[in-house]
KEMAR-65762 format. One record per atom (N, C-alpha, C): residue number from 1; residue in one letter; atom name; x, y, z. Coordinates in pm, whole numbers, always signed. Layout:
N
[NUM, 'A', 'CA', [X, Y, Z]]
...
! end
This chain:
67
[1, 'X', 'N', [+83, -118, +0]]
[1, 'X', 'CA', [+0, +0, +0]]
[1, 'X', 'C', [+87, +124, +0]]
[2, 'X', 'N', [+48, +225, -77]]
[2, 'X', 'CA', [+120, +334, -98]]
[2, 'X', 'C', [+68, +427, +12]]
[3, 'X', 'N', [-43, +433, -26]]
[3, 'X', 'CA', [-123, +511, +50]]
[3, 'X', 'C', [-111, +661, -69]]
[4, 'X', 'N', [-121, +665, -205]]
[4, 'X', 'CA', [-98, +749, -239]]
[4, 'X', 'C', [-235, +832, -267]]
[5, 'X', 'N', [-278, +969, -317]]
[5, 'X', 'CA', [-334, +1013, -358]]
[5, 'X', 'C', [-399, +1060, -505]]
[6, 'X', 'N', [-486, +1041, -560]]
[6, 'X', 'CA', [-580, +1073, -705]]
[6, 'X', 'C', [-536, +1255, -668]]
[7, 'X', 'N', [-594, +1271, -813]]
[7, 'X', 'CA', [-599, +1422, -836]]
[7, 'X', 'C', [-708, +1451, -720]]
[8, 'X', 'N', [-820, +1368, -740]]
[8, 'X', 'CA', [-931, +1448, -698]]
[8, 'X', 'C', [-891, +1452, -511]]
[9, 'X', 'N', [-809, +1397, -423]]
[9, 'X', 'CA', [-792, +1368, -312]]
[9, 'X', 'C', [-826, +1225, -258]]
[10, 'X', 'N', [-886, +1139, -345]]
[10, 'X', 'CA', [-921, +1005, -244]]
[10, 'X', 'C', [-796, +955, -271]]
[11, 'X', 'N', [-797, +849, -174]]
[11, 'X', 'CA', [-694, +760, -184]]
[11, 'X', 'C', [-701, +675, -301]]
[12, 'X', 'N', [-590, +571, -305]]
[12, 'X', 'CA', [-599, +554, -462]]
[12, 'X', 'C', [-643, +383, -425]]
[13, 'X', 'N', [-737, +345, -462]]
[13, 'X', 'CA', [-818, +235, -398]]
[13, 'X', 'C', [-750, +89, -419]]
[14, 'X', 'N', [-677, +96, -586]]
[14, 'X', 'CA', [-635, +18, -664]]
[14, 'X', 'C', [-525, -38, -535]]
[15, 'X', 'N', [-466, +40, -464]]
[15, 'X', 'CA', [-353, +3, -376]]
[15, 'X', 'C', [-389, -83, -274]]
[16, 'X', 'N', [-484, -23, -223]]
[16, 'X', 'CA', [-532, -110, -79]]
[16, 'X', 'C', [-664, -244, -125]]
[17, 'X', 'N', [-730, -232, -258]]
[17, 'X', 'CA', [-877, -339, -247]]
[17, 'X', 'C', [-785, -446, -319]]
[18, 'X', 'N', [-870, -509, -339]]
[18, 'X', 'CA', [-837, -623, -415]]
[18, 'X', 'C', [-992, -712, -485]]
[19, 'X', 'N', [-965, -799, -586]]
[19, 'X', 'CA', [-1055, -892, -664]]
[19, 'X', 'C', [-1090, -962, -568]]
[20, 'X', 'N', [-1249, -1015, -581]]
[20, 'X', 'CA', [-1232, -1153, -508]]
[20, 'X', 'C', [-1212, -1283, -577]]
[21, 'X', 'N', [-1175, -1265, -673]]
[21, 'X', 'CA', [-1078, -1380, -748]]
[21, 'X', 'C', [-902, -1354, -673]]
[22, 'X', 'N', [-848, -1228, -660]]
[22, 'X', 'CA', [-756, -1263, -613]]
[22, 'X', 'C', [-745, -1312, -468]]
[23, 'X', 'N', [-837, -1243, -374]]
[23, 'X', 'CA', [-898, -1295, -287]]
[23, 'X', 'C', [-880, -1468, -236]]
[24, 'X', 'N', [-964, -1458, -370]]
[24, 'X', 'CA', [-976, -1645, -316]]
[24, 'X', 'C', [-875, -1723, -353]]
[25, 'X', 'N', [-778, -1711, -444]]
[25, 'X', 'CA', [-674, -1778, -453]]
[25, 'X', 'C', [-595, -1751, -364]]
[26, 'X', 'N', [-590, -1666, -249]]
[26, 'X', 'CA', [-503, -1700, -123]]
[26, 'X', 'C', [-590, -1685, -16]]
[27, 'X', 'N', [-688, -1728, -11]]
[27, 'X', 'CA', [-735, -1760, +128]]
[27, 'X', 'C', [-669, -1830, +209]]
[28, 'X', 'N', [-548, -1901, +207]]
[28, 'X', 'CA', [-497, -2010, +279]]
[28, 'X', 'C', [-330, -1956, +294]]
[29, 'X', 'N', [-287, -1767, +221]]
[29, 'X', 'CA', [-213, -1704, +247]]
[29, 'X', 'C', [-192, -1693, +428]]
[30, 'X', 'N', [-94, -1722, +487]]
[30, 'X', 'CA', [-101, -1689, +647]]
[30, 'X', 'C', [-29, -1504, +653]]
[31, 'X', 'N', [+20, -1522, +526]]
[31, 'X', 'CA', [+29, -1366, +517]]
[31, 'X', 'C', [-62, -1266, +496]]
[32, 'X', 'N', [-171, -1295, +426]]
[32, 'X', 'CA', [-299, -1229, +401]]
[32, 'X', 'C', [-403, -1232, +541]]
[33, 'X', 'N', [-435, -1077, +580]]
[33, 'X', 'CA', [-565, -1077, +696]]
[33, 'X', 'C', [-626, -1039, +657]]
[34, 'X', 'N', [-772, -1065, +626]]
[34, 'X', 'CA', [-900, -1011, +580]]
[34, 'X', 'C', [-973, -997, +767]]
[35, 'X', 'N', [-963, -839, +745]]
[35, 'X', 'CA', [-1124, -752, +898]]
[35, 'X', 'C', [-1183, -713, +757]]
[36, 'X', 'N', [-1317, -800, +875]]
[36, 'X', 'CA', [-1456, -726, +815]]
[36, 'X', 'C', [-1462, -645, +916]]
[37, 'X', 'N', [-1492, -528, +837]]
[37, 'X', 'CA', [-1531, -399, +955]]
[37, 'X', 'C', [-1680, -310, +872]]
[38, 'X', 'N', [-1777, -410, +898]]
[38, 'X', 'CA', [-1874, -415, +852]]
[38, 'X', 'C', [-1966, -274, +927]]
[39, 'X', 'N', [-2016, -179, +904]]
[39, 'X', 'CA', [-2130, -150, +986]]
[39, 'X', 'C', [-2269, -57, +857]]
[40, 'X', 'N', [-2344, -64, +958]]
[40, 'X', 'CA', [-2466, -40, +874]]
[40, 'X', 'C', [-2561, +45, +949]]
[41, 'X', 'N', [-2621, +111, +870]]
[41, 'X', 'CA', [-2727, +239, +915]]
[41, 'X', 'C', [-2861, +228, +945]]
[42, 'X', 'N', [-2909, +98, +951]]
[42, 'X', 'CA', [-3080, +67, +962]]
[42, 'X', 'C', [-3097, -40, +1059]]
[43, 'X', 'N', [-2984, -8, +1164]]
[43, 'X', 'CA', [-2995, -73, +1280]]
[43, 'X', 'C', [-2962, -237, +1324]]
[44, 'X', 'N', [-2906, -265, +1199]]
[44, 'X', 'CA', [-2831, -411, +1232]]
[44, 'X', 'C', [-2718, -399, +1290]]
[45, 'X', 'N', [-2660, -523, +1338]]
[45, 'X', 'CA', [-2523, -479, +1412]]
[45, 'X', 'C', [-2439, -559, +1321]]
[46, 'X', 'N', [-2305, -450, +1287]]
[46, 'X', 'CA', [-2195, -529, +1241]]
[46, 'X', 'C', [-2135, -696, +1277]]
[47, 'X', 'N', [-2204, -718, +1389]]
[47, 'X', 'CA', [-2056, -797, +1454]]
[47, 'X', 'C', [-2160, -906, +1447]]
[48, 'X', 'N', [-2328, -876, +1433]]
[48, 'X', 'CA', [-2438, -1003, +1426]]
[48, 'X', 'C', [-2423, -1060, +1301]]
[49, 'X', 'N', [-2424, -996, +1192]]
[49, 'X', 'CA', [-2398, -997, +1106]]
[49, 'X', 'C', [-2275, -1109, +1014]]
[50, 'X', 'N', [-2126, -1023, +1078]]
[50, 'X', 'CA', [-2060, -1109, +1064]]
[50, 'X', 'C', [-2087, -1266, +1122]]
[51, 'X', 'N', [-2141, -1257, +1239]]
[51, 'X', 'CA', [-2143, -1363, +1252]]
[51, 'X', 'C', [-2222, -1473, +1203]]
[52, 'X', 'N', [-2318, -1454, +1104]]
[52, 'X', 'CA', [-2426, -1534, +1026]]
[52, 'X', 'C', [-2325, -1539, +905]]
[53, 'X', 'N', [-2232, -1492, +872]]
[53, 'X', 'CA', [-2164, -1533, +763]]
[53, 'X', 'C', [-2034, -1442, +732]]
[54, 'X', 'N', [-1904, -1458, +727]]
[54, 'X', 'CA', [-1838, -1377, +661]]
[54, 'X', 'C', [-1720, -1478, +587]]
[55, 'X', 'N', [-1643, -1411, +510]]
[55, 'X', 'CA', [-1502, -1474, +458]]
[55, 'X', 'C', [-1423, -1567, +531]]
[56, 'X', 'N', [-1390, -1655, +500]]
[56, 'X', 'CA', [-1364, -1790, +590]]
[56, 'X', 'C', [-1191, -1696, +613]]
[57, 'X', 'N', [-1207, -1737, +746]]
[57, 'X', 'CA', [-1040, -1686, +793]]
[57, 'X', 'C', [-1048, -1494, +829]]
[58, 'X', 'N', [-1183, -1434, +845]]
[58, 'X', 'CA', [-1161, -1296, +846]]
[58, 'X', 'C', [-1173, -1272, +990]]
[59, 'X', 'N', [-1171, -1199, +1047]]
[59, 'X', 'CA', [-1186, -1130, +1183]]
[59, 'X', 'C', [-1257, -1036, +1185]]
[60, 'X', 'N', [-1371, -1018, +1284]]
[60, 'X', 'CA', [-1450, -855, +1297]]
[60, 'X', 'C', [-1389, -769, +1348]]
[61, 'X', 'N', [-1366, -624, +1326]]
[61, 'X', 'CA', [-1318, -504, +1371]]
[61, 'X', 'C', [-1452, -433, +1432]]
[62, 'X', 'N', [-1457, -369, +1528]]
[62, 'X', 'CA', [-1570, -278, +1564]]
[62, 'X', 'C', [-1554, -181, +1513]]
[63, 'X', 'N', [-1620, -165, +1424]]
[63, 'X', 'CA', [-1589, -4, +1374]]
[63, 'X', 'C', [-1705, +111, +1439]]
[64, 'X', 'N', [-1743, +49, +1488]]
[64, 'X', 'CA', [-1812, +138, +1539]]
[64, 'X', 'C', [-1814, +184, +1677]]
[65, 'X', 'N', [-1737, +104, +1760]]
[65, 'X', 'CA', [-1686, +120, +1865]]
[65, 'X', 'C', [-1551, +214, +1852]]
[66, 'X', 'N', [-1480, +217, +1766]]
[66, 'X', 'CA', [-1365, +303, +1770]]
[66, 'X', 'C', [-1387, +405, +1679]]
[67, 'X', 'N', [-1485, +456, +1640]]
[67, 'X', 'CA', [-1482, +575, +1522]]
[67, 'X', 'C', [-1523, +719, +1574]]
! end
């Protein structure tokens, strides 16, 4: 990750996202950490959520506890 900047000011996304084709060909990377840092505005909870389903091998972040 560069962390670099676009003209317009966002960050430059290409650096930090990724495919989920590339994704899934290293799910079994011990170098790769996938946080879901899931949250949502119509009153579900991130962390219920994750827990009915997320990316095999990810971890929940509270994001909403630290923001």
């Amino acid at each position: 990750m560069s962390g670099a900047s676009t003209d317009s000011g966002w960050a430059d996304r290409d650096s930090y996202l990724v495919s989920t084709e590339w994704l899934a060909d290293r799910l079994d990377d011990p170098k790769i950490r996938i946080v879901d840092c899931r949250t949502y505005f119509d009153g579900r909870k991130g962390h219920e959520e994750f827990a009915k389903g997320h990316i095999p091998g990810a971890i929940h972040f509270y994001y909403s506890e630290v923001a």
